[in-house]
C-alpha positions, 0 to 999 in steps of 0.5 A: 645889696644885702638882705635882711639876713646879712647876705648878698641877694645872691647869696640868699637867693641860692639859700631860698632855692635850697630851702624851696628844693628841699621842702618839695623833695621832702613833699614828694617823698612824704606823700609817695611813701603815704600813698603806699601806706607808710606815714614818714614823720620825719618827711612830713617835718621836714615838709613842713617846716621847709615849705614855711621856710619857702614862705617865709625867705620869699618874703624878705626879698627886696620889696615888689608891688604885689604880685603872684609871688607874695600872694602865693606866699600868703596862700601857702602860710595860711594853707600850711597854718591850717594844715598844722592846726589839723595835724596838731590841733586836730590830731588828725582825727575824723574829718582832720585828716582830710583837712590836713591832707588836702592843705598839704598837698595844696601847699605842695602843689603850690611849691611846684608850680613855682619850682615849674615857672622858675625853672622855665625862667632860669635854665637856659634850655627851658627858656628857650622852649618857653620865653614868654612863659605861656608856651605849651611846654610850660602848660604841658608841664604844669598840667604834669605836676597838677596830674600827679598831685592829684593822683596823689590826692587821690591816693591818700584821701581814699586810703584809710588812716596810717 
């Protein structure tokens, strides 16, 4: 079966896992510089454009009934569109900043929690801790990624302008 790209669906599943993996790292790496202060234009692009990207692969997959998947796709684009608006259309200014903050780091979150749910999915070893995918493994490392966006949030949001 081919996608809508030409490739084969496994194919293309490797290049969304990518392009996800991608997004999430620079995510990380953007939001740790800036909660010591240092803006990264070019993480914070690489962030943005990869996590669109995200979106954007997820749904040309083979269609599903709406679930979890879609929405949250559509939950990131209309997040990241916000977040766009606040850093080009606001240019980050006054109250943009928070704006842009909070959208960015939700549409991180967002990634990770995916990345964490398929993770336990896909990797045998995880799996095996948490079949059904409601074990407390999976909880314990949900509430992991939730604590450190949050201490991220909390870094940046109380910082001053970078």
């Amino acid at each position: 079966m081919l996608t809508n790209l030409g490739l084969s669906l496994a194919a293309f599943t490797e290049l969304h896992v990518v392009i996800s993996l991608v997004g999430i790292a620079a995510g990380l790496v953007f939001f740790v510089a800036l909660a010591g202060g240092r803006w990264l234009s070019l993480m914070n692009g690489l962030f943005l454009v990869f996590t669109i990207l995200t979106s954007v692969t997820g749904f040309l997959f083979p269609p599903k009934p709406i679930g979890p998947p879609f929405i949250f796709g559509v939950v990131s684009l209309v997040v990241l569109a916000v977040a766009l608006y606040a850093l080009y259309g606001g240019k980050l200014a006054g109250g943009w900043r928070r704006v842009f903050l909070a959208t960015a780091l939700f549409a991180q979150w967002l990634n990770m929690v995916v990345l964490v749910v398929q993770s336990y999915q896909k990797i045998p070893a995880l799996h095996a801790l948490a079949p059904l995918g409601n074990e407390p493994a999976l909880l314990a490392t949900q509430g992991a990624v939730a604590i450190v966006v949050l201490y991220l949030a909390w870094t940046t949001l109380r910082r001053p302008a970078v």
